[in-house]
C-alpha positions as CSV (number, residue, x, y, z in Angstrom):
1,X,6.1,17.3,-5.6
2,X,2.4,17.6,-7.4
3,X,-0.2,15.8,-5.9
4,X,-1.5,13.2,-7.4
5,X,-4.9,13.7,-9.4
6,X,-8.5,11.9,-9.1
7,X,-10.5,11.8,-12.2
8,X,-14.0,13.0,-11.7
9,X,-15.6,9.7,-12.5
10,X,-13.6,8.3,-9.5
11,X,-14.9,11.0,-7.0
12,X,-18.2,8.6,-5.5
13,X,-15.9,5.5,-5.6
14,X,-15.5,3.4,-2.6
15,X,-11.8,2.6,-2.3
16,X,-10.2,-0.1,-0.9
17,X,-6.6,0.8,0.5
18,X,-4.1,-2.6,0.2
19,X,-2.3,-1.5,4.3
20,X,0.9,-3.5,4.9
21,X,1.4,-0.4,7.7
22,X,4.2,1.2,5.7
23,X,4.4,4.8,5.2
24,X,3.9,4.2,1.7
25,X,0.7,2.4,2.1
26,X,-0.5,4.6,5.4
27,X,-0.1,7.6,2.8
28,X,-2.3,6.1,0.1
29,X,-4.8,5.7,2.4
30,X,-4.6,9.1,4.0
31,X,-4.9,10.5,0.3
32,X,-8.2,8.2,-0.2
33,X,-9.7,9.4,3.0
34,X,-8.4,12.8,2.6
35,X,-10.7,13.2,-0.8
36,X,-14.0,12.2,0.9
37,X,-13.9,9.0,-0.4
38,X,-15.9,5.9,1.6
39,X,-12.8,4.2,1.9
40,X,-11.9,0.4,3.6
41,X,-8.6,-1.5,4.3
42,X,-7.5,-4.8,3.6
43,X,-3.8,-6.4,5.2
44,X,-2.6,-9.6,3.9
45,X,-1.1,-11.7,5.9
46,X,1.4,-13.7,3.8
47,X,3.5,-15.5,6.5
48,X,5.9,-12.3,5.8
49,X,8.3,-12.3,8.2
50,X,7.2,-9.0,10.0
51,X,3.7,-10.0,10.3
52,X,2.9,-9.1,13.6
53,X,4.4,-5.8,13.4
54,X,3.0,-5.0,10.3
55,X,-0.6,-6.5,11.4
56,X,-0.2,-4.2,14.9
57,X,0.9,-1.0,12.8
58,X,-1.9,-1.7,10.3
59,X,-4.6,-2.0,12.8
60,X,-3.0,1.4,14.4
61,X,-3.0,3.1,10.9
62,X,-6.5,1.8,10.6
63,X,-8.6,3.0,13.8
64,X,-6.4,6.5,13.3
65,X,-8.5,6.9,10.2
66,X,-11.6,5.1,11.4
67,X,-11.7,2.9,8.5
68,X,-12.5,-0.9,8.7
69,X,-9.4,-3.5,8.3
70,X,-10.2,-6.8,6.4
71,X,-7.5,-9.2,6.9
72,X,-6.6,-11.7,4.3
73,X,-4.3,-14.5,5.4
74,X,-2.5,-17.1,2.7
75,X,-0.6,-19.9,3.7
76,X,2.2,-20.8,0.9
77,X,4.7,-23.6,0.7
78,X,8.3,-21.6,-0.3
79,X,9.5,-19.5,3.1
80,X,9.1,-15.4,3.1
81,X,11.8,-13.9,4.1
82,X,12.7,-10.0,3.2
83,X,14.0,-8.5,-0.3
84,X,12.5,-8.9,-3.3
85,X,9.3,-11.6,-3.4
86,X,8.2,-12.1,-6.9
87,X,5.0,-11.3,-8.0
88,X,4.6,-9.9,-4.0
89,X,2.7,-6.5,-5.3
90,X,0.3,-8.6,-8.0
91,X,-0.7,-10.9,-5.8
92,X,-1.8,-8.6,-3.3
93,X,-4.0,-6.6,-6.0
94,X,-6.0,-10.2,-7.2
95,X,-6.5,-11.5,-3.8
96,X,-7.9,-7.7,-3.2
97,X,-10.1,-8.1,-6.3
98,X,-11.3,-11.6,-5.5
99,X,-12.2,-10.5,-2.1
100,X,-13.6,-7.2,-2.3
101,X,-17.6,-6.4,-1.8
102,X,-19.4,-5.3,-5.6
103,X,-19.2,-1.8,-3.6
104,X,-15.5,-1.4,-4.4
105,X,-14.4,1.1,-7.4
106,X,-11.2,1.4,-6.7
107,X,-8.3,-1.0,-4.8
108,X,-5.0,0.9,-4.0
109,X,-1.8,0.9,-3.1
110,X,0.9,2.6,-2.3
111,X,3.9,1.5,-4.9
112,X,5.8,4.5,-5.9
113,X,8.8,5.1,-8.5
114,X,12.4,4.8,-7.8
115,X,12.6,1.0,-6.2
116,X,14.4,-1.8,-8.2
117,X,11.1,-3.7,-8.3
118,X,9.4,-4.2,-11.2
119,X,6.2,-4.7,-9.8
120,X,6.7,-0.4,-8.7
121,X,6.3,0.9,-11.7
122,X,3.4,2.4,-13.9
123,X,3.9,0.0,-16.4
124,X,3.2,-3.0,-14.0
125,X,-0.1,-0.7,-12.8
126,X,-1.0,-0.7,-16.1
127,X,-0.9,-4.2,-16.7
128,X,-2.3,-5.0,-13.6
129,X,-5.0,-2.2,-14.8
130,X,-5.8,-4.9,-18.1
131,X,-5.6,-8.3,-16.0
132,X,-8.8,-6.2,-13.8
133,X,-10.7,-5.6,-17.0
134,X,-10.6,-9.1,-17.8
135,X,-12.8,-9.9,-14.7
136,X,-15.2,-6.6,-13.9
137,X,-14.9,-5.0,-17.7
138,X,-13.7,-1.8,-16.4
139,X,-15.6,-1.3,-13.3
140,X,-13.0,-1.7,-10.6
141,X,-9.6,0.1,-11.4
142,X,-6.3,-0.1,-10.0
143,X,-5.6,3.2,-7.7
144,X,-1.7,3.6,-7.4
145,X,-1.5,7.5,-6.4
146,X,1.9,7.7,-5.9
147,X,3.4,5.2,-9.1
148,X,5.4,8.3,-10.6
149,X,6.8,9.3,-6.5
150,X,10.1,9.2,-5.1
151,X,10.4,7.5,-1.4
152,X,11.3,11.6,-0.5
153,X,7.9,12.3,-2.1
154,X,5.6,10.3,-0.4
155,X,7.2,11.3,3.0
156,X,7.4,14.8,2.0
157,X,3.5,14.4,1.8
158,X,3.1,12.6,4.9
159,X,5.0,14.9,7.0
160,X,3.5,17.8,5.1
161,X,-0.5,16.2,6.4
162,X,0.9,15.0,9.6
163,X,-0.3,11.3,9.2
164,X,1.1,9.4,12.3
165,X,4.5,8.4,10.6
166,X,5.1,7.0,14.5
167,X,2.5,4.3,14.2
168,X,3.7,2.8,10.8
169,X,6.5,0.3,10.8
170,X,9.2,-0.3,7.8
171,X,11.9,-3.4,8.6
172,X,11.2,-6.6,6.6
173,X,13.0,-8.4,9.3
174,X,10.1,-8.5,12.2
175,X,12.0,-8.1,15.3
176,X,11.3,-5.7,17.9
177,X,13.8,-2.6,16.5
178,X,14.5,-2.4,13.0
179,X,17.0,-4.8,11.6
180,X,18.9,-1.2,9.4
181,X,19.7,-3.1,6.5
182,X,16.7,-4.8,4.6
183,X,15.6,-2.1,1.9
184,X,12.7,-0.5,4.0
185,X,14.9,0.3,6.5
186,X,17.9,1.3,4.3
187,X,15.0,3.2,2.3
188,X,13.3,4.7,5.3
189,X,16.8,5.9,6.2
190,X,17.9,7.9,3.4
191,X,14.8,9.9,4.3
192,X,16.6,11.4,7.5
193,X,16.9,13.9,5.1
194,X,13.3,15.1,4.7
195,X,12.4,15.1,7.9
């Protein structure tokens, strides 16, 4: 595992962390934080179906690091239920953009390599990278730390810097235990492994 580089023109940025209260996302921010960066979080509440337990493991994540939390909440017509969402990962990254103070450099998130999404890829950071040129001409950029990282990665770094993996939560489904067979729980599984 190599960690993932900041280029020196990001090192003053303020960064703004997208949190769903994953692992994936809690380890993004860590790294932020973890560089000296001023850094902020935002949770979007999308009607998902684990919204509360993602909001509650957000706000944990959140006051571990002592950053702020914005909350963004969208109300849709079509129902959210777990699995694949289309355009779930872009969305998040424009309503960040549209939202986020003229202080903001850099909005992250934690998408990493080996999902079947297509919106977890570099490519799609990339493109996502272009669609934010349109609107600030260069000045915010897309922070995606982990885009070339394995699910073993990331939790191989977040075991490694002790971020509170106990305060994070992974099943799609939103009850009170997780569901074991939406793909964050079938992907935090095959990390028994690492631990």
């Amino acid at each position: 595992m190599v960690k993932p580089v900041i280029k020196e023109s990001d090192e003053d940025a303020e960064v703004l962390v997208l949190l769903s209260g994953g692992i994936d996302s809690s380890a993004c921010l860590h790294f932020y934080k973890d560089s000296g960066r001023k850094t902020c979080a935002m949770f979007i509440d999308y009607e998902q179906s684990a919204v509360l337990n993602e909001d509650r493991a957000a706000k944990a994540i959140a006051a571990h690091y002592g950053v702020q939390l914005f909350t963004v909440q969208w109300r849709g017509v079509a129902s959210k239920g777990t699995g694949r969402i289309t355009a779930r990962n872009a969305f998040f990254l424009i309503a960040a953009l549209m939202e986020c103070s003229d202080e903001i450099a850099i909005i992250a998130t934690g998408v990493h390599a080996g999902t079947e999404y297509a919106d977890c890829s570099e490519v799609f950071i990339e493109r996502m990278q272009s669609i934010f040129d349109v609107y600030t001409e260069g000045a915010v950029q897309v922070g995606a730390p982990f885009a070339d990282w394995s699910k073993g990665d990331i939790f191989a770094y977040a075991t490694a810097n002790r971020l509170p993996i106990d305060l994070t939560h992974s099943c799609e489904e939103g009850g009170t235990r997780p569901c074991g067979k939406c793909l964050s729980c079938l992907d935090r599984e095959a990390l028994e492994g690492y631990a």
